[in-house]
C-alpha positions in Angstrom: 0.0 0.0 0.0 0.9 3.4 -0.7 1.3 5.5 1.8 -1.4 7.7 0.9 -3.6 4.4 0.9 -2.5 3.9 4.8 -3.8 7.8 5.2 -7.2 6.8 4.1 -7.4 3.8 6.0 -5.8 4.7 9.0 -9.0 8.1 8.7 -11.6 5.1 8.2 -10.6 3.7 11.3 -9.8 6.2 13.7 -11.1 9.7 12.1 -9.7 12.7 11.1 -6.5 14.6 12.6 -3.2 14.6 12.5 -1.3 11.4 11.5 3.1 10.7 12.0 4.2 8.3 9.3 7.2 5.6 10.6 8.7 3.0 8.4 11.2 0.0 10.1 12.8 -2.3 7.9 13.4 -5.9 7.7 16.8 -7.4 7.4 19.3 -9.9 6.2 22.3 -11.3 7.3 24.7 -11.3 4.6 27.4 -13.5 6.0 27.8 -15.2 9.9 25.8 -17.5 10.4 25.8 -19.4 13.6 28.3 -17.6 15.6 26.3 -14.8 17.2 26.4 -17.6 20.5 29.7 -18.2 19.8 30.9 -14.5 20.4 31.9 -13.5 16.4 30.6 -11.0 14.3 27.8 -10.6 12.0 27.3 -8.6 9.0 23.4 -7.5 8.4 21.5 -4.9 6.0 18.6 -3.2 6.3 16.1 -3.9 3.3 14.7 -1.7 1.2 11.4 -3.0 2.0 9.5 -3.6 6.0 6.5 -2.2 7.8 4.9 1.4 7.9 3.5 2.8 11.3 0.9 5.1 11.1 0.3 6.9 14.7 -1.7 9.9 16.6 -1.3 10.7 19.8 -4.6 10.5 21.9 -5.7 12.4 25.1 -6.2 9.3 27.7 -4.0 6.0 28.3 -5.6 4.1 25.7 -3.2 2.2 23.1 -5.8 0.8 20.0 -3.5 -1.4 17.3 -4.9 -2.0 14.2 -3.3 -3.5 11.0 -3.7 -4.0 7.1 -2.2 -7.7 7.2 -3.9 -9.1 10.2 -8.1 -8.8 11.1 -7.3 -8.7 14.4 -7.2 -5.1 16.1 -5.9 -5.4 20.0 -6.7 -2.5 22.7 -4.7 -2.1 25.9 -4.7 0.7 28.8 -1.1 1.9 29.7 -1.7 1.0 33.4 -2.5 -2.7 32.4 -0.3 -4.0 29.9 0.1 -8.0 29.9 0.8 -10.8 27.3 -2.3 -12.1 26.0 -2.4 -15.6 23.9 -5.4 -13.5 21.4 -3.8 -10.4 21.2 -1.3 -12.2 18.9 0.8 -9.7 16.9 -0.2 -7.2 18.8 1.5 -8.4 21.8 5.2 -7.7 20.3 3.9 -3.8 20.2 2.6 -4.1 23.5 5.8 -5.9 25.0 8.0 -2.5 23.7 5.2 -0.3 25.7 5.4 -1.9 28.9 9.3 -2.1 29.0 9.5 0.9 28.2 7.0 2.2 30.6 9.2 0.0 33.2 12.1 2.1 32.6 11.0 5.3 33.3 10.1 7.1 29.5 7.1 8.7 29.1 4.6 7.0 26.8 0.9 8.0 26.5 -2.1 6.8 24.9 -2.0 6.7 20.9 -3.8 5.3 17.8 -1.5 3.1 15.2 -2.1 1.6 12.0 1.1 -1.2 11.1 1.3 -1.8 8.0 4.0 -4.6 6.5 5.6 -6.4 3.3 7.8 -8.4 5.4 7.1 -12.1 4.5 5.6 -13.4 7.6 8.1 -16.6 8.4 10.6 -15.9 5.9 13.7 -15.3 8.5 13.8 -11.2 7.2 13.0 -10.4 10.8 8.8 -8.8 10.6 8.7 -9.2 14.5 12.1 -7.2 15.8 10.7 -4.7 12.7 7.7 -4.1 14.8 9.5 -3.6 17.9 11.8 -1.3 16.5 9.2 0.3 14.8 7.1 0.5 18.0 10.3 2.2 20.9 11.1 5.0 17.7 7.3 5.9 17.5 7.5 6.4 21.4 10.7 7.9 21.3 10.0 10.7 18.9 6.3 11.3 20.0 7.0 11.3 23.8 10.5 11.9 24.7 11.7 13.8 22.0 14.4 11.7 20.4 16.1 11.2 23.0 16.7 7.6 23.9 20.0 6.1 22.9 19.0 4.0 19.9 21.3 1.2 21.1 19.7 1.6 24.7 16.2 1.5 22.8 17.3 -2.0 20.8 18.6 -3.6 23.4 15.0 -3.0 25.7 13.3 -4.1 22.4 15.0 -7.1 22.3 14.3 -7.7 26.1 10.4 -7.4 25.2 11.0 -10.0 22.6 12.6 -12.7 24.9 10.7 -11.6 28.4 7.3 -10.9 27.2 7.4 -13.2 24.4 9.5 -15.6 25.5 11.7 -16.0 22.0 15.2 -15.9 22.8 16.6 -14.1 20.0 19.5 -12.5 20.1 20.3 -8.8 19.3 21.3 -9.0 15.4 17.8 -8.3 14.1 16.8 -5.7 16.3 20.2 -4.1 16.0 20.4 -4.2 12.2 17.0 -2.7 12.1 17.2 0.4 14.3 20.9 0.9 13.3 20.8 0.2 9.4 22.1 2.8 6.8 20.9 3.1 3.4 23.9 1.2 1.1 25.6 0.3 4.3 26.0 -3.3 5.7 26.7 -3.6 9.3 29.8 -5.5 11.0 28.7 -6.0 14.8 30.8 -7.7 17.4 27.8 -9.9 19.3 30.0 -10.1 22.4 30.8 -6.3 22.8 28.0 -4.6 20.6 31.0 -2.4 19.0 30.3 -1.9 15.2 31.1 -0.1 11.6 29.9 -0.1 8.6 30.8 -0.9 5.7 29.6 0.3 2.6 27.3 -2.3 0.5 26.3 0.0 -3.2 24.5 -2.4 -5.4 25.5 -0.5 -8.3 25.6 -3.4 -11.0 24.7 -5.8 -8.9 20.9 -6.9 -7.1 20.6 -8.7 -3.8 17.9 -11.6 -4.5 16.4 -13.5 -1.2 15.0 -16.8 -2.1 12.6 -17.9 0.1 13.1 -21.8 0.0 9.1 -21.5 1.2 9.8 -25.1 3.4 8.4 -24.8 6.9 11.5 -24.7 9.4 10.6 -27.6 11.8 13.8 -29.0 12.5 15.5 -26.2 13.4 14.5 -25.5 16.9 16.2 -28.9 18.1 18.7 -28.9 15.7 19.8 -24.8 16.7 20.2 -26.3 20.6 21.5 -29.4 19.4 24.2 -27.0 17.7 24.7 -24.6 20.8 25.6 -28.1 22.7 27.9 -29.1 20.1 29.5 -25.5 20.0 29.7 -25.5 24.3 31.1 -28.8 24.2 34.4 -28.0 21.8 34.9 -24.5 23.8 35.3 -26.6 27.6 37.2 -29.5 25.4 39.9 -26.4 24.1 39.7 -24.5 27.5 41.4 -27.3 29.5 44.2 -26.4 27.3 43.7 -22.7 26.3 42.7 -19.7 28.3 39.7 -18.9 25.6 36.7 -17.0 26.1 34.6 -18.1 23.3 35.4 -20.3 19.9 35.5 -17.0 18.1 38.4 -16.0 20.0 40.2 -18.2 17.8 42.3 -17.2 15.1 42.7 -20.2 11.6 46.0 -20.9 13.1 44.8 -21.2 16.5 42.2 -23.8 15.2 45.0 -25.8 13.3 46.9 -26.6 16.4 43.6 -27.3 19.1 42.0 -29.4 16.4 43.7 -32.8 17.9 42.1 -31.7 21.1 38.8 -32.1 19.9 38.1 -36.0 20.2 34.3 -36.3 18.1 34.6 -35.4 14.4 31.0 -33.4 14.6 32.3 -31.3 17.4 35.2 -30.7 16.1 33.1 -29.9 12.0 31.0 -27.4 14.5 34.2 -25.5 16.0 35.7 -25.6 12.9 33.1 -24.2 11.0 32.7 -21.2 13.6 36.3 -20.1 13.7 36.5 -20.1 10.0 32.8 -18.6 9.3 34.4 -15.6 11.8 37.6 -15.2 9.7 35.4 -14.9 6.8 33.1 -12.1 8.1 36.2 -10.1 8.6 37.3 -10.2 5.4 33.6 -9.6 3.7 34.3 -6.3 5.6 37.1 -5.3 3.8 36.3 -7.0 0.5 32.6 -4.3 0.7 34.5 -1.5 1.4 37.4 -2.4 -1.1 34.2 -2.5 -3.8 35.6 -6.0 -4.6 32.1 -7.7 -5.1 33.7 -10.6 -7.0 35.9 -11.7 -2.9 32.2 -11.0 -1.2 30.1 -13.1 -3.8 33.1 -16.0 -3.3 32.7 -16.0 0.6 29.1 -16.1 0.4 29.1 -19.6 -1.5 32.4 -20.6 0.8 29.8 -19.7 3.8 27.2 -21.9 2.3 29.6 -24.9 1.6 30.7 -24.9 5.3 27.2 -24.5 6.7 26.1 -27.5 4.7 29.3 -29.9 5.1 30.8 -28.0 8.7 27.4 -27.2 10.6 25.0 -29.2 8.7 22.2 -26.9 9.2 21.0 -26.7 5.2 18.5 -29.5 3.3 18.0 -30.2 0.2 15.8 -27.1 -0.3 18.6 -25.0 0.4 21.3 -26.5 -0.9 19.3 -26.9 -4.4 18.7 -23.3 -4.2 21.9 -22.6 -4.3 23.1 -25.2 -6.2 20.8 -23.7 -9.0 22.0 -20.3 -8.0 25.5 -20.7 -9.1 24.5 -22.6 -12.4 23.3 -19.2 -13.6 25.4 -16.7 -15.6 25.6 -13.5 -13.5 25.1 -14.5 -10.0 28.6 -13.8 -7.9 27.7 -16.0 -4.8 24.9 -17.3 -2.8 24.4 -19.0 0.5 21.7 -20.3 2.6 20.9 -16.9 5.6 19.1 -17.9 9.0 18.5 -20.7 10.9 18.7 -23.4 8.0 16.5 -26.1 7.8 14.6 -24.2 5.2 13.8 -20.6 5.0 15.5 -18.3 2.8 18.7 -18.0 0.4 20.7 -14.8 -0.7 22.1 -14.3 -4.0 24.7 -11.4 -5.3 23.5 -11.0 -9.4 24.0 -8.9 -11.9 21.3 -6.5 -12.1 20.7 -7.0 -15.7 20.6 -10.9 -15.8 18.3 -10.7 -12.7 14.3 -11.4 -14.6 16.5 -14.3 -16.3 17.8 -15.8 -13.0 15.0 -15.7 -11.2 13.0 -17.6 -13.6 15.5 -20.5 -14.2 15.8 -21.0 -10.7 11.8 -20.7 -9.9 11.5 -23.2 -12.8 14.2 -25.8 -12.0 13.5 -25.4 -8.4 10.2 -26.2 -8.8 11.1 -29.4 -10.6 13.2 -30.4 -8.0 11.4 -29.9 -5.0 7.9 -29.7 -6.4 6.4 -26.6 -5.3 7.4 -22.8 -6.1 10.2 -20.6 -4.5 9.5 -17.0 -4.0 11.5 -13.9 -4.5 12.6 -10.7 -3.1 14.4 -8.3 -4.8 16.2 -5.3 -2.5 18.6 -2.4 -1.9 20.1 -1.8 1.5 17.5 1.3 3.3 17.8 3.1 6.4 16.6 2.1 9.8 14.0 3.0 11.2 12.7 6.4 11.1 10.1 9.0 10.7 9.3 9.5 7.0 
C-alpha cells in the first residue's frame, strides 16, 4: 500500500486529525551464520522494504493497534499491559510499551495503524521490525528523540525474549534500528562495537529466495548446535585460556583441532572459527568495492554450513546449487537458521528477470512446489518519513 492508501485507511478507522508516518525495515544477514552464541561478528543490512506505522497521539491512556495484514485489532490501557495468547501480533507492540514504561520514558495513549511487506516466516526479521518500529514511535512522539538508539534495541530485544518468550539474540533488532541506506553492518555480538561498511548495489541486485519449506527442524537442531559449539569451547579450555570459539584465530584452530576427540564437534568448532575469519574479510572485500571476494565467501559460507554445521537440506542446498549454475550470479548461501527458510544471492542486475525464472522453474522441478523472490537495496533504519 501506498502511503497515501495507509492515510485513508488509518482516517476510516480512527477519524480525522493529525497522523506521524514511521517506516522500520526488515533485514538480512549477509554472512555469519551461527556464531552470534559463539561470540563472532555478523554482518546485516537493512532492506529496502519492512512495515509502515501510522500513529496519533490520543488524550487518555488508551493504546488501539490496528493493522492491514492481520483482522485482528488489539486495545490495551497503559496501566495494564500484559501478554495475551489472542492479542497475537499485537503483543510484540505491547511488550516494547510496557518495558518501556518500566524504565522510566514517558509513553501516552495513541492510535496506530502497522502496515507490512515483510514475509511473515521468511527469516527477514517482521517481528524485531515491529519492535523497532514501535520504541522509535514512542521515542519521537513522547521523549523527544532522546533515547539512545542502542539503549532503545537492546530493551526491544528484552520485550521479545521476556514478554514473548523468544530468545533471540540482538542481530535483528540491531540491524533494524541501526541500518544505513547502502551500508551493511559489522557488529561484534559479544561487545556490541560496530562499523559499517559500505554495500552499493551499483551493478549488482541482492535476490532473497525464500526456499518456502516450513522450518521444523530447526529448533532442536539450533540447541543441538549450541551443545555441540559449548562442548568443543570446555574441550579447548582445558588447554587454552579462551573466552569463546570466536576467540580463535585459523592458526589457532590448526593446532587445538587434535584436542577435539568427536569429528562433529570438532566440524562445528571448525566451521565457527572459519565462518568468523570470513566475516572479517567480507568487511574489507565491501569496502574495497571487490564484489567478485564478497560473492566468493558467500558460497564458501554456504559450503561450510552444509558440510561444517550441517544446518542446510535439500531445499537449500538446491537453491543454491541452481543459483550458481546461472550466468551472473557472484555468490549465494543459505541466511538464517537453515532447515529451510530463505537463500541470498549477489546477481548482476541485468541478468536478474532471467535468474530468477531458471531457478523458480528448476526449483520447482526439484522440489515440487514454487520458491519465491525478493528483490532489495540496502535502506535506512527505522525512522520517521
Amino acid at each position: 500500500m501506498r502511503i497515501e492508501d495507509l492515510k485513508k485507511e488509518f482516517i476510516k478507522i480512527y477519524g480525522e486529525g493529525e497522523i506521524r508516518v514511521f517506516h522500520s525495515p526488515g533485514r538480512v544477514n549477509l554472512i555469519g551464520e551461527h556464531i552470534d552464541y559463539n561470540g563472532g561478528y555478523v554482518f546485516p543490512c537493512a532492506l529496502d522494504f519492512g512495515t509502515y506505522g501510522l500513529v496519533r497521539k490520543r488524550k487518555d491512556n488508551i493504546i488501539n493497534l490496528a493493522s492491514t495484514n492481520f483482522s485482528k485489532r488489539v486495545s490495551a490501557k497503559l496501566y495494564n499491559i500484559e501478554y495475551k495468547e489472542e492479542d497475537d501480533w499485537g503483543n510484540y507492540l505491547k511488550g516494547v510499551i510496557a518495558f518501556l514504561l518500566n524504565e522510566g520514558y514517558k509513553v501516552e495513549g495513541m492510535d496506530i495503524l502497522i502496515s507490512g511487506n515483510i514475509p511473515n516466516g521468511a527469516g527477514l526479521s517482521s517481528s524485531a521490525s515491529i519492535e523497532v518500529l514501535m520504541g522509535v514511535i514512542i521515542d519521537e512522539l513522547f521523549n523527544q528523540g532522546r533515547i539512545n538508539r542502542v539503549q532503545l534495541i537492546k530493551l526491544c530485544q528484552r520485550a521479545e525474549n521476556e514478554f514473548i518468550g523468544v530468545n533471540c539474540g540482538i542481530m535483528d533488532q540491531f540491524s533494524i534500528g541501526m541500518g544505513k541506506k547502502d551500508k551493511a553492518i559489522l557488529l561484534n555480538c559479544d561487545t556490541l562495537e560496530f562499523k559499517y561498511a559500505d554495500f552499493k548495489l551499483a551493478e549488482h541486485t541482492l535476490i532473497i529466495m525464500n526456499t518456502n519449506k516450513r522450518r521444523a527442524l530447526s529448533e532442536s537442531k539450533y540447541n543441538e548446535r549450541r551443545m555441540e559449539c559449548e562442548e568443543g569451547l570446555q574441550e579447548i579450555k582445558v588447554h587454552k585460556e579462551i573466552d569463546n570459539l570466536c576467540s580463535l584465530s585459523e592458526e589457532d584452530y590448526k593446532t587445538v583441532e587434535v584436542l577435539l576427540k568427536k569429528e562433529n564437534v570438532r566440524n562445528r568448532v571448525k566451521h565457527v572459527v572459519y565462518e568468523n575469519e570470513r566475516v572479517k574479510k567480507a568487511f574489507i572485500f565491501l569496502n574495497e568495492g571487490n564484489m567478485e571476494g564478497f560473492g566468493e565467501l558467500l558460497t564458501e559460507s554456504h559450503i561450510s554450513l552444509r558440510d561444517l554445521y550441517e544446518v542446510t537440506g535439500i531445499e537449500l542446498d538446491t537453491m543454491v546449487e541452481l543459483s550458481l549454475n546461472c550466468k551472473g550470479c557472484i555468490g549465494a548461501r543459505m541466511t538464517g537458521a537453515g532447515f529451510g527458510g530463505c537463500v541470498i544471492a549477489l546477481v548482476e542486475k541485468d541478468k536478474a528477470e532471467e535468474f530468477m525464472k531458471y531457478v523458480k522453474e528448476k526449483y520447482e522441478d526439484r522440489i515440487g512446489y514454487e520458491p519465491s523472490f525478493y528483490l532489495s537495496g540496502v535502506g535506512d533504519g527505522t525512522k520517521e518519513c
